[in-house]
PyMOL Python script that loads the backbone (N, CA, C, O; Angstrom):
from pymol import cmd

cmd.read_pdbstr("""\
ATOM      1  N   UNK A   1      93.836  11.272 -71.937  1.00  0.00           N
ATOM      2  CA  UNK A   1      92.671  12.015 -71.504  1.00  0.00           C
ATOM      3  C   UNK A   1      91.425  11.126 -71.533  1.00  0.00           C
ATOM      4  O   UNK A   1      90.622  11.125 -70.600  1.00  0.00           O
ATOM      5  N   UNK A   2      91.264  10.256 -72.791  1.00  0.00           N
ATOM      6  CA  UNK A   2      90.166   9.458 -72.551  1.00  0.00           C
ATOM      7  C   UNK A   2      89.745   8.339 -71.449  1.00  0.00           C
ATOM      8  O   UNK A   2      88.609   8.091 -71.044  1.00  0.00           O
ATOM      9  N   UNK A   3      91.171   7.636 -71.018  1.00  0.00           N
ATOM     10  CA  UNK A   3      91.551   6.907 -69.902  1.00  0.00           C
ATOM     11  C   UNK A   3      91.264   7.696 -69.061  1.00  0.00           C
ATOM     12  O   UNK A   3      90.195   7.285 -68.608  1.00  0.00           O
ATOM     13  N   UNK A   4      91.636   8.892 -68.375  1.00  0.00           N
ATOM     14  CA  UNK A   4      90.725   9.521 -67.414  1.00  0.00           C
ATOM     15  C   UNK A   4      89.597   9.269 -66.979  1.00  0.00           C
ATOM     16  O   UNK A   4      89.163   8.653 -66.006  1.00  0.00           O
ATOM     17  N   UNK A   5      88.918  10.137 -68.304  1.00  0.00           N
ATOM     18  CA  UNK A   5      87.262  10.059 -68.579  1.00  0.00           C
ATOM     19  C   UNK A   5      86.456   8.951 -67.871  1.00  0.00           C
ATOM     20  O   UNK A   5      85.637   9.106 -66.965  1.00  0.00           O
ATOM     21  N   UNK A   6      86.873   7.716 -68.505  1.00  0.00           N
ATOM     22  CA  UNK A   6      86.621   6.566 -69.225  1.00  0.00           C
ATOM     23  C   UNK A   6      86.563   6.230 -66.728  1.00  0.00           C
ATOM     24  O   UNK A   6      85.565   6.091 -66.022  1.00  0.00           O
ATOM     25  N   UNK A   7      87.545   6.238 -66.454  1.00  0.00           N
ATOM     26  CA  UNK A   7      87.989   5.818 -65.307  1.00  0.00           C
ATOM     27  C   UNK A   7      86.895   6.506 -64.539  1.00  0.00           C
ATOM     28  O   UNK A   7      86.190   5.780 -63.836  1.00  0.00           O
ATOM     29  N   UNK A   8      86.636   7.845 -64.567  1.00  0.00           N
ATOM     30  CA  UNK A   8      85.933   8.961 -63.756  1.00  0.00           C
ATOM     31  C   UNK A   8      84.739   8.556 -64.063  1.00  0.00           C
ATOM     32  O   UNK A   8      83.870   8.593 -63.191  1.00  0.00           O
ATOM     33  N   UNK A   9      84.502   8.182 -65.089  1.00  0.00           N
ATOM     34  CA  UNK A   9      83.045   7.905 -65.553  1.00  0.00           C
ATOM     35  C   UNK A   9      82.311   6.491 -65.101  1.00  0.00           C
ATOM     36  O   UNK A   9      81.084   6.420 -65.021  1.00  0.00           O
ATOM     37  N   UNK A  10      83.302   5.219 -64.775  1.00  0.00           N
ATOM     38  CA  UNK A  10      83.240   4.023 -64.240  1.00  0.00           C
ATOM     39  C   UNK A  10      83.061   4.232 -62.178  1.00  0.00           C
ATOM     40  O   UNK A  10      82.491   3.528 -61.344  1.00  0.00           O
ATOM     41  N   UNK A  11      83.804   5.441 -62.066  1.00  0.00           N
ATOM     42  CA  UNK A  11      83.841   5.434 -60.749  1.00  0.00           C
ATOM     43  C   UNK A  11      82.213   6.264 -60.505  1.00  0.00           C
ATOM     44  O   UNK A  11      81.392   5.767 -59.734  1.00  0.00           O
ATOM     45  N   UNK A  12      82.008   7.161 -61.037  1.00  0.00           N
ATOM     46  CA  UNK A  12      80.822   7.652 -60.510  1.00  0.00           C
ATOM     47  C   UNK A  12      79.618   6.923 -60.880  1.00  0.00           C
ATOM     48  O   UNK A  12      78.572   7.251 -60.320  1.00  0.00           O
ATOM     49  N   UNK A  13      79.601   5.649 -62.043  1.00  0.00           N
ATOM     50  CA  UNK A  13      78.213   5.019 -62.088  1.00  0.00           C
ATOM     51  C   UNK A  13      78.518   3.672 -61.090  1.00  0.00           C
ATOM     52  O   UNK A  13      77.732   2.726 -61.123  1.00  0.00           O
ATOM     53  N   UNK A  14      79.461   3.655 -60.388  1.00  0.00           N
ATOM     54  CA  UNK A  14      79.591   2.284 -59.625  1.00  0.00           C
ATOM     55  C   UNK A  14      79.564   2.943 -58.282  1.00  0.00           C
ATOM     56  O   UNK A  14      79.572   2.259 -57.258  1.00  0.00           O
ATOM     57  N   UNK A  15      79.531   4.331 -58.253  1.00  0.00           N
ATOM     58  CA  UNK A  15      79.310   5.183 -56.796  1.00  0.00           C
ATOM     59  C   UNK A  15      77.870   4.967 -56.537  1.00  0.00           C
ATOM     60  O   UNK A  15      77.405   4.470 -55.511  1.00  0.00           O
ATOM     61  N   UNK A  16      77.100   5.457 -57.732  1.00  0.00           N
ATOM     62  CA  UNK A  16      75.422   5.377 -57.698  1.00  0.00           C
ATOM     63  C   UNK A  16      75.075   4.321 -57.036  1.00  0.00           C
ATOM     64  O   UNK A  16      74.226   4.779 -56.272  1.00  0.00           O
ATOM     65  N   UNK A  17      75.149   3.385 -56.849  1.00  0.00           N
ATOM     66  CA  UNK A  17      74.232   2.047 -56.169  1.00  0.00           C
ATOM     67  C   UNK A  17      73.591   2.561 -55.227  1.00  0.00           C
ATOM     68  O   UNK A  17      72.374   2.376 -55.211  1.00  0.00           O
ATOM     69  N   UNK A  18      74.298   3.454 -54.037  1.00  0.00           N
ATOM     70  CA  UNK A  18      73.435   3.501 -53.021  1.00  0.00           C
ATOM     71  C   UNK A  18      72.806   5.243 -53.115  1.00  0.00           C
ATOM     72  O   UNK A  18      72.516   6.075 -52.256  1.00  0.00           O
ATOM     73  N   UNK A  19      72.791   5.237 -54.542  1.00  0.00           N
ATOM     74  CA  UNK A  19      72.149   6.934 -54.942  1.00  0.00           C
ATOM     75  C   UNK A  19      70.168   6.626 -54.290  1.00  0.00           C
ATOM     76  O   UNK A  19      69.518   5.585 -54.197  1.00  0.00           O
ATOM     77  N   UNK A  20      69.901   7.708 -54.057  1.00  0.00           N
ATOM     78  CA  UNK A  20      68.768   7.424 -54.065  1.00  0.00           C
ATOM     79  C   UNK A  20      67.848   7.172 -55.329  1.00  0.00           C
ATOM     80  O   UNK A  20      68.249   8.077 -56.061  1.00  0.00           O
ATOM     81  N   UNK A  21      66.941   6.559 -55.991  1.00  0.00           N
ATOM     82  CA  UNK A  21      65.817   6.540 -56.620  1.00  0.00           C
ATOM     83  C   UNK A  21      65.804   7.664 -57.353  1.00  0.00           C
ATOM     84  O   UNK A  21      65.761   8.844 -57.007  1.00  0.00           O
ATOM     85  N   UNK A  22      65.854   7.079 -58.566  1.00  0.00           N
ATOM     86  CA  UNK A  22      66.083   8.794 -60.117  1.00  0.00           C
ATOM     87  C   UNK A  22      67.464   8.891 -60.139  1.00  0.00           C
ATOM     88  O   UNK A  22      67.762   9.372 -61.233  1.00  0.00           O
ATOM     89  N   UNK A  23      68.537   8.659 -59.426  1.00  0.00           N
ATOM     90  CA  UNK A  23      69.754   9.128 -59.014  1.00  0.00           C
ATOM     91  C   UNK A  23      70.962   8.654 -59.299  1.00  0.00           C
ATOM     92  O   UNK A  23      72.102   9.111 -59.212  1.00  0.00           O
ATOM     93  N   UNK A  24      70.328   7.281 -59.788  1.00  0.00           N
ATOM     94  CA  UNK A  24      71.284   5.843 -60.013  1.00  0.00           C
ATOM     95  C   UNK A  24      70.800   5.225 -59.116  1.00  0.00           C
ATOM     96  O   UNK A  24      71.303   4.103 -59.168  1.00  0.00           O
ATOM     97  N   UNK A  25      69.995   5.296 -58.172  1.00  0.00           N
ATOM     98  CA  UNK A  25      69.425   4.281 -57.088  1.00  0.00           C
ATOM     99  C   UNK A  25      68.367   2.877 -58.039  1.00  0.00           C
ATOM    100  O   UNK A  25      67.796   3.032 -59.118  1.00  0.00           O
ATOM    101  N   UNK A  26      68.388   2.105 -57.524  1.00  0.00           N
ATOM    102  CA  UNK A  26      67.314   1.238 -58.414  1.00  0.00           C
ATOM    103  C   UNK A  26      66.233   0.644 -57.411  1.00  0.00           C
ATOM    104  O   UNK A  26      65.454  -0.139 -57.955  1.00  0.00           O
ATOM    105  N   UNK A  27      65.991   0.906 -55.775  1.00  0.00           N
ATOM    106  CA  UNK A  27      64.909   0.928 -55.469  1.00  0.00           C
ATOM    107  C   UNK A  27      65.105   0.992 -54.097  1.00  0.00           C
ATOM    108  O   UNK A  27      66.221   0.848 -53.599  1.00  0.00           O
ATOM    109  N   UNK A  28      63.649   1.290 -53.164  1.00  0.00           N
ATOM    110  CA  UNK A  28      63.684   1.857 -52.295  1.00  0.00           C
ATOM    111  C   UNK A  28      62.945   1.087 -51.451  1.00  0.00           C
ATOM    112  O   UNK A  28      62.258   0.404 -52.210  1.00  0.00           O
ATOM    113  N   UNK A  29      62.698   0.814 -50.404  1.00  0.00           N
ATOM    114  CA  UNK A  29      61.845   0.112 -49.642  1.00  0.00           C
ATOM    115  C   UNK A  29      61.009   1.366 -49.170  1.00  0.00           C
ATOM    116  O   UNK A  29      61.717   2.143 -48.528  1.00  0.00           O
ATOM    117  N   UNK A  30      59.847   1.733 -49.292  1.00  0.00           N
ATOM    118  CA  UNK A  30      58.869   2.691 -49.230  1.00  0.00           C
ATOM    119  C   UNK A  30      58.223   2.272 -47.244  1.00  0.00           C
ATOM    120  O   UNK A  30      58.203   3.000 -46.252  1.00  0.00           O
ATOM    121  N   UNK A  31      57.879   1.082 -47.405  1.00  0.00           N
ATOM    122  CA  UNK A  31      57.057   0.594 -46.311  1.00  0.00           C
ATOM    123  C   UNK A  31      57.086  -0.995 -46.055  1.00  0.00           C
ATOM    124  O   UNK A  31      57.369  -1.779 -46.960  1.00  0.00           O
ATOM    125  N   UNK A  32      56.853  -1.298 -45.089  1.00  0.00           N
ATOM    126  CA  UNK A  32      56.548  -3.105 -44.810  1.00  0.00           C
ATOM    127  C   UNK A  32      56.406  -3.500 -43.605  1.00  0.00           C
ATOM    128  O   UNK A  32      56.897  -2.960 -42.613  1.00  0.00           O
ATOM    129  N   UNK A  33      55.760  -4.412 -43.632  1.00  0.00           N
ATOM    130  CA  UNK A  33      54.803  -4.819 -42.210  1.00  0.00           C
ATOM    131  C   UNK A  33      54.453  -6.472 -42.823  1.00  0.00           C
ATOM    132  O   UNK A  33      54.763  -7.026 -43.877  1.00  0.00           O
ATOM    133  N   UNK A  34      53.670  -6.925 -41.627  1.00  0.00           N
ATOM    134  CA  UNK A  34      53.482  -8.405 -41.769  1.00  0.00           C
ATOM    135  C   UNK A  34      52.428  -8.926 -43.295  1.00  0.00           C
ATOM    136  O   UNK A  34      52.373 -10.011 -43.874  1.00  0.00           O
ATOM    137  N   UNK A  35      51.688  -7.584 -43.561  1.00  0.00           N
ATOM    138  CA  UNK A  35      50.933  -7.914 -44.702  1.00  0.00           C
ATOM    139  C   UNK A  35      51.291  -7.710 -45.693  1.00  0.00           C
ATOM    140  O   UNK A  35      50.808  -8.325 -46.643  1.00  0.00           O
ATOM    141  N   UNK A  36      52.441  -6.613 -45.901  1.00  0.00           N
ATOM    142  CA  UNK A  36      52.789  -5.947 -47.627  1.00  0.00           C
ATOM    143  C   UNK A  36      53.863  -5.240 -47.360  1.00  0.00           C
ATOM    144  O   UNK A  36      54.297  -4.784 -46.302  1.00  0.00           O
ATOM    145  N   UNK A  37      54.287  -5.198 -48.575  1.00  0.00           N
ATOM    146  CA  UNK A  37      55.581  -4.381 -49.028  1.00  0.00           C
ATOM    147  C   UNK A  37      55.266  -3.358 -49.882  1.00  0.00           C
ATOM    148  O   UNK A  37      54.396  -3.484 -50.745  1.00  0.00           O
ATOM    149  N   UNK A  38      56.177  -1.913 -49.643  1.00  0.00           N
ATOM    150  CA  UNK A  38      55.746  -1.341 -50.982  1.00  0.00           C
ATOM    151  C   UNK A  38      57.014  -0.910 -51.716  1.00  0.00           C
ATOM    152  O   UNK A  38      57.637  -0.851 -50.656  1.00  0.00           O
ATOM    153  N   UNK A  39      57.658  -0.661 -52.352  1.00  0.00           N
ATOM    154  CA  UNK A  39      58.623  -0.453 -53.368  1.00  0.00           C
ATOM    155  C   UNK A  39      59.111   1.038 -54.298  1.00  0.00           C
ATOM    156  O   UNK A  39      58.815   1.001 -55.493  1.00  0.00           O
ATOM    157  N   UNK A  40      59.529   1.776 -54.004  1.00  0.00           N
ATOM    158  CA  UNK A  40      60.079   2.673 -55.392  1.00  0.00           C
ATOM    159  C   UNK A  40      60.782   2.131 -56.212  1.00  0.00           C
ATOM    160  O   UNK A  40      61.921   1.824 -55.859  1.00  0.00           O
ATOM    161  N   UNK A  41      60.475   1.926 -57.156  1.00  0.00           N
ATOM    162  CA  UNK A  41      61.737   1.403 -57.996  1.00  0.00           C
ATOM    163  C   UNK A  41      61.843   2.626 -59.235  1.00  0.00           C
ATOM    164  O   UNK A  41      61.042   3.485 -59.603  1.00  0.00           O
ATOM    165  N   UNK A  42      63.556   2.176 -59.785  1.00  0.00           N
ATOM    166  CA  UNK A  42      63.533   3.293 -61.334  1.00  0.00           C
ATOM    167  C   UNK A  42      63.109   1.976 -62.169  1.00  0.00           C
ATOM    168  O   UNK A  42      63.223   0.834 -61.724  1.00  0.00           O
ATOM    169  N   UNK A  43      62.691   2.248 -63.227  1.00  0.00           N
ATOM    170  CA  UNK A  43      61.516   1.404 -64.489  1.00  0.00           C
ATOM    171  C   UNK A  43      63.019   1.139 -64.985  1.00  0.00           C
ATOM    172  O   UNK A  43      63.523   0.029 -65.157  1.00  0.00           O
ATOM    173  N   UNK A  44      63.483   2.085 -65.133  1.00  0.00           N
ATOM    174  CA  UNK A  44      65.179   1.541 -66.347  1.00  0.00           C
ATOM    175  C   UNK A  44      65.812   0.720 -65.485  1.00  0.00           C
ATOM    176  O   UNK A  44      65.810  -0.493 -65.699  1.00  0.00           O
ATOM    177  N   UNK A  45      66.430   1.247 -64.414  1.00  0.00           N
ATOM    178  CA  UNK A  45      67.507   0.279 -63.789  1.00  0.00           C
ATOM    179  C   UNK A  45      67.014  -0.992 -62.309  1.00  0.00           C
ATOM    180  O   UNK A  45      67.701  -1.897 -61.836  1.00  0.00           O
ATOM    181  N   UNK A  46      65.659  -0.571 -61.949  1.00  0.00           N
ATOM    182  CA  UNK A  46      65.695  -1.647 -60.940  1.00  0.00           C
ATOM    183  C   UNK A  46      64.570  -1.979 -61.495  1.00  0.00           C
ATOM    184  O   UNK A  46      63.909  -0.996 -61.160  1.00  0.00           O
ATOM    185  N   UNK A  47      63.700  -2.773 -62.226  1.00  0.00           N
ATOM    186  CA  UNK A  47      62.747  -3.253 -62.744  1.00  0.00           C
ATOM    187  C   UNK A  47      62.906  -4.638 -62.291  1.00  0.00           C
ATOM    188  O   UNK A  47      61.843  -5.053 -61.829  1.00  0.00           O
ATOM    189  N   UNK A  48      63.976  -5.616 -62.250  1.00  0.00           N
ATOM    190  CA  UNK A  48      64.283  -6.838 -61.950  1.00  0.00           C
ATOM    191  C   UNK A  48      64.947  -6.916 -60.582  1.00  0.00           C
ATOM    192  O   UNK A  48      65.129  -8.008 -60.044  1.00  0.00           O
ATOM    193  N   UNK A  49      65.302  -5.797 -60.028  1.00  0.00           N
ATOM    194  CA  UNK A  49      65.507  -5.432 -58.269  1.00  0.00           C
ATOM    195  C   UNK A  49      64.173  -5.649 -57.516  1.00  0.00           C
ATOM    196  O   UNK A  49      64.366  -5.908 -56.328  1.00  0.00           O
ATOM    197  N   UNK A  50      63.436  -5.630 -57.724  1.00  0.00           N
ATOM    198  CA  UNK A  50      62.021  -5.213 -56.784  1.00  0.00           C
ATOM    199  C   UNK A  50      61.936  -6.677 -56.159  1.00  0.00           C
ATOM    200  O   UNK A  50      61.644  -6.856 -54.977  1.00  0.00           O
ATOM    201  N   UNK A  51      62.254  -7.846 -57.168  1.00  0.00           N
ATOM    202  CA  UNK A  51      61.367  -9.169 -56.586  1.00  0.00           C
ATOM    203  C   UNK A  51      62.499  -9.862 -55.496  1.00  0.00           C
ATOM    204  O   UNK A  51      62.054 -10.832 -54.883  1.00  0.00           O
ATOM    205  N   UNK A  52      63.925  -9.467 -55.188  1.00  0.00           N
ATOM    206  CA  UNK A  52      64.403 -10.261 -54.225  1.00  0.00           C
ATOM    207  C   UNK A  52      63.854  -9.595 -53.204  1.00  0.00           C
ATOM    208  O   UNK A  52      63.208 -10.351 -52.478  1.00  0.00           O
ATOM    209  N   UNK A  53      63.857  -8.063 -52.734  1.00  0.00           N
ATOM    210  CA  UNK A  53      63.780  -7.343 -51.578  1.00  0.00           C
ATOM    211  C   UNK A  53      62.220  -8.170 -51.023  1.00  0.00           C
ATOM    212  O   UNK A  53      61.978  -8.443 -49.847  1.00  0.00           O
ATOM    213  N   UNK A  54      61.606  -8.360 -51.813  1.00  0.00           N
ATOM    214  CA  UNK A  54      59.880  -8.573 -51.626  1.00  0.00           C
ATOM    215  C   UNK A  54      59.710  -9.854 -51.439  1.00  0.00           C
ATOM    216  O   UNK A  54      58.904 -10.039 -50.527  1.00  0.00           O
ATOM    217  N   UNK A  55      60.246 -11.150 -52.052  1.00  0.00           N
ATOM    218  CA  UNK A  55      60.853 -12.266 -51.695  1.00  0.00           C
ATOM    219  C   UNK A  55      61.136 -12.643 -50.178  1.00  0.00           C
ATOM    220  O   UNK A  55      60.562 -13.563 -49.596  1.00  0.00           O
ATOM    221  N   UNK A  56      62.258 -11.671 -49.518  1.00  0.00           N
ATOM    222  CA  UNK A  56      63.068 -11.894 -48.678  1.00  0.00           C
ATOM    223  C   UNK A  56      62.098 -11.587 -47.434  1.00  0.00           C
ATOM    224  O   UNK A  56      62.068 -12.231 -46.386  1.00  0.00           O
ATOM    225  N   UNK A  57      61.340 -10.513 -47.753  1.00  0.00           N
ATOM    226  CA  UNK A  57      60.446 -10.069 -46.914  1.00  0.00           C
ATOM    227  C   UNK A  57      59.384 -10.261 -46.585  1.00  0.00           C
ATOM    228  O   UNK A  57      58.904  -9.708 -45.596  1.00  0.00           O
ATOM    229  N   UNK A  58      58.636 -11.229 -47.446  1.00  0.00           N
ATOM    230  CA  UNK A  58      57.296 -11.860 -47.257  1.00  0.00           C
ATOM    231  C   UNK A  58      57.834 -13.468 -46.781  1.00  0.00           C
ATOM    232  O   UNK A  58      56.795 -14.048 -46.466  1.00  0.00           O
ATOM    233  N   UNK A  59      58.703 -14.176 -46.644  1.00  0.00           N
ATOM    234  CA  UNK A  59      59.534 -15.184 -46.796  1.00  0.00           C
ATOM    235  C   UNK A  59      59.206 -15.014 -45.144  1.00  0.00           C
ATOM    236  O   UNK A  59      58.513 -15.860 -44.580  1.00  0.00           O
ATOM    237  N   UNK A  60      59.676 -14.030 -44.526  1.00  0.00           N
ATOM    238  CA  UNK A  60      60.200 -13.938 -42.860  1.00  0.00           C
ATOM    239  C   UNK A  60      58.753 -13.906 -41.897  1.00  0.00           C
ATOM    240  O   UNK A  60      58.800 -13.666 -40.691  1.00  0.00           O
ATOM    241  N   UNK A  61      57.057 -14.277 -42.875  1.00  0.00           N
ATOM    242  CA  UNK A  61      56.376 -14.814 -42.300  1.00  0.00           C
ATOM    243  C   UNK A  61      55.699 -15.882 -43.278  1.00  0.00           C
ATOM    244  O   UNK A  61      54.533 -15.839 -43.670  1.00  0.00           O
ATOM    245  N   UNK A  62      56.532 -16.723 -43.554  1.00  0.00           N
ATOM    246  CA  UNK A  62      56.005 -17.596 -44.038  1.00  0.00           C
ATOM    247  C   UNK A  62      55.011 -17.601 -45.279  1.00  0.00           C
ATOM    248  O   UNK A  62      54.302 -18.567 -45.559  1.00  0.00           O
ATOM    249  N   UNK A  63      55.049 -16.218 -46.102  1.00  0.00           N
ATOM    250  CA  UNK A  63      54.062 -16.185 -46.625  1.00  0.00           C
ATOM    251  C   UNK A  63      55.037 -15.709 -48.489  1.00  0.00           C
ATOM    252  O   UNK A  63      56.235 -15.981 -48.559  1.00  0.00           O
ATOM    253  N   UNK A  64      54.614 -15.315 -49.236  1.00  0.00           N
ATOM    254  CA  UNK A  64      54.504 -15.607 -50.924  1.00  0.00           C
ATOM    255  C   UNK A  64      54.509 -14.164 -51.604  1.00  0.00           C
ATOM    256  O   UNK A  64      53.322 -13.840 -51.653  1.00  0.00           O
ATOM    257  N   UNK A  65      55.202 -13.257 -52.092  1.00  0.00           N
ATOM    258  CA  UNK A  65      54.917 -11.536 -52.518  1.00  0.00           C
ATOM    259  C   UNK A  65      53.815 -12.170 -53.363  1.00  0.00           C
ATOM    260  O   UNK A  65      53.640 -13.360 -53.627  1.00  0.00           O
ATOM    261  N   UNK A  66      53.073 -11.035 -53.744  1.00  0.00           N
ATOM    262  CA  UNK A  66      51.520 -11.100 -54.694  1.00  0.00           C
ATOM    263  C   UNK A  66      51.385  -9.495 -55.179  1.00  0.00           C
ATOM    264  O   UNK A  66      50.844  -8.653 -54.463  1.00  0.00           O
ATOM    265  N   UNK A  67      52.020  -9.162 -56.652  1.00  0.00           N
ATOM    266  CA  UNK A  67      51.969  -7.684 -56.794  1.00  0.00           C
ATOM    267  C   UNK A  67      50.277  -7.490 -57.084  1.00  0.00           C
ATOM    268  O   UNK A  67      49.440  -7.940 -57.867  1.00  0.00           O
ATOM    269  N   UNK A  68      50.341  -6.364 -55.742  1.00  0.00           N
ATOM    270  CA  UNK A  68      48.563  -5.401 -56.374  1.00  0.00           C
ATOM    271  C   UNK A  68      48.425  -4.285 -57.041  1.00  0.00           C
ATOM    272  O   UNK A  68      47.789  -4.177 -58.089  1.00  0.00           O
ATOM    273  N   UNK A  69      49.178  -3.154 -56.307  1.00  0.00           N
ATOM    274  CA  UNK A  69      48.763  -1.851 -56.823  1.00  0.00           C
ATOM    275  C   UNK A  69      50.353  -1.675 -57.108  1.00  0.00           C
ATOM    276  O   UNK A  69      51.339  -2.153 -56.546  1.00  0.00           O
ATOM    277  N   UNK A  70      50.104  -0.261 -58.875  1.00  0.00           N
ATOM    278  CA  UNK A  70      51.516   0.081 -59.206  1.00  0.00           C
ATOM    279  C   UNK A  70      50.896   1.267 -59.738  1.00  0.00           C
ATOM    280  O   UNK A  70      49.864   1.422 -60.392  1.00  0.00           O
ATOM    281  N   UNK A  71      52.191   2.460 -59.097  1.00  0.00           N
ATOM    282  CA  UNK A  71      51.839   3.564 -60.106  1.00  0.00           C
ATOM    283  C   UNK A  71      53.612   3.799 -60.581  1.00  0.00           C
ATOM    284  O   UNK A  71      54.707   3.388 -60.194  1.00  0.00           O
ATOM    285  N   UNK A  72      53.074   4.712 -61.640  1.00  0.00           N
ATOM    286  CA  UNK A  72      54.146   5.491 -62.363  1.00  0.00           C
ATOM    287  C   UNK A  72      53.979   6.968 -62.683  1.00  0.00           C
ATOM    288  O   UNK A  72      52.917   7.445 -63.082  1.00  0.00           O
ATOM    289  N   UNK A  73      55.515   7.920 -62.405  1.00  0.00           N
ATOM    290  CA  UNK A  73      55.349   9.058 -62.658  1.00  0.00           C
ATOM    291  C   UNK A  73      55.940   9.342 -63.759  1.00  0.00           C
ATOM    292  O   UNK A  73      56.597   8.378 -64.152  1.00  0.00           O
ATOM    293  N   UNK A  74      56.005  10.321 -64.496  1.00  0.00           N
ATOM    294  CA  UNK A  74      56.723  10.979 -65.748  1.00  0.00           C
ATOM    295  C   UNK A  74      58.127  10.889 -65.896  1.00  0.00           C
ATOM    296  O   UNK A  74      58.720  11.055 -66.962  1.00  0.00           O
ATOM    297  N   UNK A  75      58.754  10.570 -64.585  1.00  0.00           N
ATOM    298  CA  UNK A  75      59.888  10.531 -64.950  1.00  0.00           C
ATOM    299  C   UNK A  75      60.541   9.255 -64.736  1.00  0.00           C
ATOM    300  O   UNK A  75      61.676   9.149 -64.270  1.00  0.00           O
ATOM    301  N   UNK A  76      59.619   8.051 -65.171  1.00  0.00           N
ATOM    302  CA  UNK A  76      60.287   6.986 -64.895  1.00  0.00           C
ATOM    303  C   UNK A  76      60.429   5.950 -63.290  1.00  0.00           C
ATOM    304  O   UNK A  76      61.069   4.918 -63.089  1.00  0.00           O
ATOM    305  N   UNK A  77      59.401   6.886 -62.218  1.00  0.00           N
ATOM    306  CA  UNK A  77      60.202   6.164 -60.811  1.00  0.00           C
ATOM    307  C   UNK A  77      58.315   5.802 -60.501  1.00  0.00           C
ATOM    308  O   UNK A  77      57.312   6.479 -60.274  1.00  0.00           O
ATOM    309  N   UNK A  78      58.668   4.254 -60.677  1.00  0.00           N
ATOM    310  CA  UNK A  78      57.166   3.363 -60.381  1.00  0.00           C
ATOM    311  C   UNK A  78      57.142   3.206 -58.794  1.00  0.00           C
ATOM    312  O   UNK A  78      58.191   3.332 -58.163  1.00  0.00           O
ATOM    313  N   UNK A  79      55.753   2.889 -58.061  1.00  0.00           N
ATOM    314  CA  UNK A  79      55.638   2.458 -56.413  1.00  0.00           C
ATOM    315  C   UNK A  79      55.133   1.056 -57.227  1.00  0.00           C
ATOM    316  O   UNK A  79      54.475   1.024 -58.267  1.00  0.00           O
ATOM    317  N   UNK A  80      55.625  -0.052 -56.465  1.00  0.00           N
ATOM    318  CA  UNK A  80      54.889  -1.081 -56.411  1.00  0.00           C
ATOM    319  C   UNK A  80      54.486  -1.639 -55.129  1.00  0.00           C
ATOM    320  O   UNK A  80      55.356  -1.680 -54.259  1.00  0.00           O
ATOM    321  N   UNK A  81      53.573  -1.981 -54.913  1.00  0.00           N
ATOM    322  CA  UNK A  81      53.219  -3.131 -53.425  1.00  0.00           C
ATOM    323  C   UNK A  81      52.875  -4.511 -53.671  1.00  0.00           C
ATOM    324  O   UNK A  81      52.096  -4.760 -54.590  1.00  0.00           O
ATOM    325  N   UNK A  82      53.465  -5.646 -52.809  1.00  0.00           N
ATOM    326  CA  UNK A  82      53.241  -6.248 -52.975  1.00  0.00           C
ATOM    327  C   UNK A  82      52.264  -6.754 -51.828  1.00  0.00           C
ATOM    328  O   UNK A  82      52.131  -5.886 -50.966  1.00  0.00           O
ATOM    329  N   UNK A  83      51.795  -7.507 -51.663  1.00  0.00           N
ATOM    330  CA  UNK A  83      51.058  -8.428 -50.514  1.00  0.00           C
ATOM    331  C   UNK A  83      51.591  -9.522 -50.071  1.00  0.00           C
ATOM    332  O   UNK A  83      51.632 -10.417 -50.915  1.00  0.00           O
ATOM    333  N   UNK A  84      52.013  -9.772 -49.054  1.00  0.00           N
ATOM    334  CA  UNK A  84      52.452 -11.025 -48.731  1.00  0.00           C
ATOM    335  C   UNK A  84      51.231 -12.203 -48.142  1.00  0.00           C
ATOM    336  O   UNK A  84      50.774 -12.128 -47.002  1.00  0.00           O
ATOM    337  N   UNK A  85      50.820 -13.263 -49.132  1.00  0.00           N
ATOM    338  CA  UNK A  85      49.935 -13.896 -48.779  1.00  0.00           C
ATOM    339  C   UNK A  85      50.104 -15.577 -48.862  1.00  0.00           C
ATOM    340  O   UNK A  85      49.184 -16.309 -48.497  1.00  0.00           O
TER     341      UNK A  85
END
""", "prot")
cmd.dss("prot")
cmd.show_as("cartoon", "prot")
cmd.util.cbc("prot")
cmd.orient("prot")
């Protein structure tokens, strides 16, 4: 019975990846354009997710992420933007 569990319980947190944000998701691409990016991320699980997506995306004009504005709600799910400059 615990082997079950144990199995059921591995399959549904390796299902989450593409959960949305709060959900098991760990971040969201909110917005982006040639000047900025903006980000949902969860604070627990994508905190160290945010900087490839923002990387990859300020990269495709030649330019550097630069975090400006961040909020956070009560339950853990931050916006970040970055600037690409």
């Amino acid at each position: 019975m615990k082997k079950i569990f144990l199995i059921l319980f591995l399959f549904l947190l390796t299902s989450c990846a593409n959960a949305p944000v709060g959900w098991g998701g760990k971040y969201e691409v909110v917005q982006s354009n040639s000047k900025s990016i903006t980000i949902k991320y969860d604070t627990i699980l994508g905190v160290n997710s945010i900087y490839e997506p923002a990387n990859e995306h300020c990269k495709k004009f030649d330019k550097e992420p630069v975090k400006t504005t961040k909020t956070k709600d009560a339950l853990g799910i931050a916006v970040q933007t970055f600037e690409c400059r």
